[in-house]
Backbone as JSON, one array per atom type, in Angstrom:
{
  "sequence": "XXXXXXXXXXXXXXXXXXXXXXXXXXXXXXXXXXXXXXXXXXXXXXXXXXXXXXXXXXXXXXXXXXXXXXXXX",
  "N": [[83.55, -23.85, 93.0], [82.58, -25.88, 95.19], [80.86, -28.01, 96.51], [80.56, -30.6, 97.7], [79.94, -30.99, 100.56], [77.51, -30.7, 100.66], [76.02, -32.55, 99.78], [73.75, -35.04, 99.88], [72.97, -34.21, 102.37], [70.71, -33.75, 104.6], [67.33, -31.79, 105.15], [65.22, -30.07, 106.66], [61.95, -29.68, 105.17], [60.74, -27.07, 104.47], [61.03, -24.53, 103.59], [63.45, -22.94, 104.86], [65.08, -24.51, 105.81], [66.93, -25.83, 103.66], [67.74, -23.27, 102.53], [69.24, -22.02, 104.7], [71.37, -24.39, 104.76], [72.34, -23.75, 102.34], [73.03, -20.9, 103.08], [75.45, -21.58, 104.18], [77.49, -21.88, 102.87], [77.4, -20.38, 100.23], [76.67, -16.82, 99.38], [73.45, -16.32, 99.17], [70.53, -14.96, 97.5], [68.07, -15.46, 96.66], [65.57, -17.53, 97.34], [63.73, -20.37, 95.16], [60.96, -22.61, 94.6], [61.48, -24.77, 91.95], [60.14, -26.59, 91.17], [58.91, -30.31, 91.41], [60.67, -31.36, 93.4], [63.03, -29.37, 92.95], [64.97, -26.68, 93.28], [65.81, -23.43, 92.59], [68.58, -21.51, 93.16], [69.67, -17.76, 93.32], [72.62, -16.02, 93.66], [74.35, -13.95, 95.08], [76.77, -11.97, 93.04], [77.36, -14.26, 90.93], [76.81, -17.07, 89.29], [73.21, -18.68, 89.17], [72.26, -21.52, 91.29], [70.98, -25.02, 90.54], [69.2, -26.69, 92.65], [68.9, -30.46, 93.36], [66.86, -32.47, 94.63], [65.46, -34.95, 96.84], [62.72, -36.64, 98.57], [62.96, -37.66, 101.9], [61.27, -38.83, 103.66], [57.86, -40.5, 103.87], [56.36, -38.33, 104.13], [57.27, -36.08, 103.1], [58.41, -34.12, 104.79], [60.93, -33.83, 105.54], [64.05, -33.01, 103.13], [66.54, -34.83, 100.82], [69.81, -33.25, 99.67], [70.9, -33.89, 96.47], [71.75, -33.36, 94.39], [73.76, -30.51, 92.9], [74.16, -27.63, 91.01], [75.79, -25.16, 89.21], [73.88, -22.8, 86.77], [72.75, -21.31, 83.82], [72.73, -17.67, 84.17]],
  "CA": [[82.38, -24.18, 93.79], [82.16, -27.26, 96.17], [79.4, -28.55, 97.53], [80.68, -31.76, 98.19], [79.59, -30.94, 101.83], [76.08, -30.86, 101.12], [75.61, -33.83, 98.98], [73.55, -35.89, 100.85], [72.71, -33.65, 103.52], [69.02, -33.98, 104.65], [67.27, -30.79, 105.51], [63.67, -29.41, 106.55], [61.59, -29.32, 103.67], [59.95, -26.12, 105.25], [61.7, -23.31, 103.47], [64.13, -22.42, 105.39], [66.21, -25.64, 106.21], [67.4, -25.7, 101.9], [68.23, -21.74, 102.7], [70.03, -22.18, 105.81], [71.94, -25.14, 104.49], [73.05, -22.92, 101.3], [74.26, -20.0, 103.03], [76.79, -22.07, 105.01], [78.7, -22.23, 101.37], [77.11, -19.61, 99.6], [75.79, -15.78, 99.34], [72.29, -16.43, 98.48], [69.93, -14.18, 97.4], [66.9, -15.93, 97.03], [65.19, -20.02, 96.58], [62.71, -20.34, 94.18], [60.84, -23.85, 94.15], [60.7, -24.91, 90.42], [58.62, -27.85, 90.85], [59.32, -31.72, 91.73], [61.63, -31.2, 94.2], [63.85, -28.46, 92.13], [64.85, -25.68, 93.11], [66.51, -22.58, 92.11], [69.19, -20.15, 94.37], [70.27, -16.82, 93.2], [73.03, -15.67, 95.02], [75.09, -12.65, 94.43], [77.54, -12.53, 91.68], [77.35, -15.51, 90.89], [75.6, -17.78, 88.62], [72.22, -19.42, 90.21], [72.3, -22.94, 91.48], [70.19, -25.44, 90.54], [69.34, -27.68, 93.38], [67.83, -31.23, 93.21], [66.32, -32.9, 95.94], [64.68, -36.06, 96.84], [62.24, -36.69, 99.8], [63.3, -38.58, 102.55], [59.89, -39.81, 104.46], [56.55, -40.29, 103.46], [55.19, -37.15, 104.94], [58.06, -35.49, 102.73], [58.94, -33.07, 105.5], [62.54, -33.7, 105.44], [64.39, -33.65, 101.54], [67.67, -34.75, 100.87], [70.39, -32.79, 98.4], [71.4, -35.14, 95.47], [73.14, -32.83, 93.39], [73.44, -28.82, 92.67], [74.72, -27.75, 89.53], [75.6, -24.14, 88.41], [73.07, -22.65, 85.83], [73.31, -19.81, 83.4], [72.2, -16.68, 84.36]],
  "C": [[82.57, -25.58, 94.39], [81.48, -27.64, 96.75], [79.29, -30.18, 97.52], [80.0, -32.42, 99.75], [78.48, -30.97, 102.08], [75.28, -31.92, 100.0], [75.23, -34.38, 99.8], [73.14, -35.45, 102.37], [71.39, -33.43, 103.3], [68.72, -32.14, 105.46], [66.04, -30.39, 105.5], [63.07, -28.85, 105.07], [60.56, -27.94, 104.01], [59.96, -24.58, 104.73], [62.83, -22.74, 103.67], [65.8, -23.77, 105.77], [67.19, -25.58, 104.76], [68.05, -24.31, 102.52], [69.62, -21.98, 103.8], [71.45, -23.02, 105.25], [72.94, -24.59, 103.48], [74.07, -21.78, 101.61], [75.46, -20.23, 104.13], [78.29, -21.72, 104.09], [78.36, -20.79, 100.6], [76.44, -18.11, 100.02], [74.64, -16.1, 98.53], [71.14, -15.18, 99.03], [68.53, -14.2, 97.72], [66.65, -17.11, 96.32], [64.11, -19.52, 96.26], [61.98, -21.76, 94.25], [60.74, -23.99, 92.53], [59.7, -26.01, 90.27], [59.15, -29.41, 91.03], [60.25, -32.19, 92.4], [62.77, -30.42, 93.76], [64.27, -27.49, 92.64], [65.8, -24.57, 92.76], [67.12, -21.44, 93.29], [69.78, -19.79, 93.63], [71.04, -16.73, 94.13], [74.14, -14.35, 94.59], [76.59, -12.54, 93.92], [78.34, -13.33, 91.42], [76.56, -16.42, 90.34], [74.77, -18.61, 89.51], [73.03, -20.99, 89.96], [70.75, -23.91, 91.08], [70.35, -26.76, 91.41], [68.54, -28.79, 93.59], [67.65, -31.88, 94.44], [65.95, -34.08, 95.76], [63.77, -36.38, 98.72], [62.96, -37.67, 100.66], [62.38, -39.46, 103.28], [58.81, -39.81, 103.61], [55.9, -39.14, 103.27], [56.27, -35.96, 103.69], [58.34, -34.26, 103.25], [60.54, -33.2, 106.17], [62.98, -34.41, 103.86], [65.94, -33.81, 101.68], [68.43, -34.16, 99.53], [71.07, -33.61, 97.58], [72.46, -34.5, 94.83], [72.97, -31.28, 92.95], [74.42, -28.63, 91.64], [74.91, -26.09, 89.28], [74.67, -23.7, 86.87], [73.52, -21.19, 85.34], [72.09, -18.92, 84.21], [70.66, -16.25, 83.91]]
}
């Protein structure tokens, strides 16, 4: 796995920008928010990701990716 490429990459906090961004690298299935900027991608076989975030503005409508981590199943 590498996702060196999206370390640090800012991305619509909208839904779809996180998604988009993922299946550049990945088959994803489906994002989950877990809560505090967290969230969770299934993607097909393949253990989920857990992806952390951090806002980038005030308005927190753009987040940036800090760090994604493989999770068990």
């Amino acid at each position: 796995m590498d996702t060196h490429d999206l370390i640090g990459l800012r991305v619509a906090n909208d839904g779809s920008g996180l998604r988009n961004a993922l299946e550049a690298h990945f088959k994803v299935k489906s994002i989950a928010h877990v809560g505090n900027f967290v969230f969770r991608a299934d993607r097909e076989d393949a253990a989920p990701l857990r992806i952390t975030t951090e806002p980038v503005d005030l308005a927190m409508r753009t987040i940036r990716i800090i760090d994604i981590q493989e999770t068990d199943r």
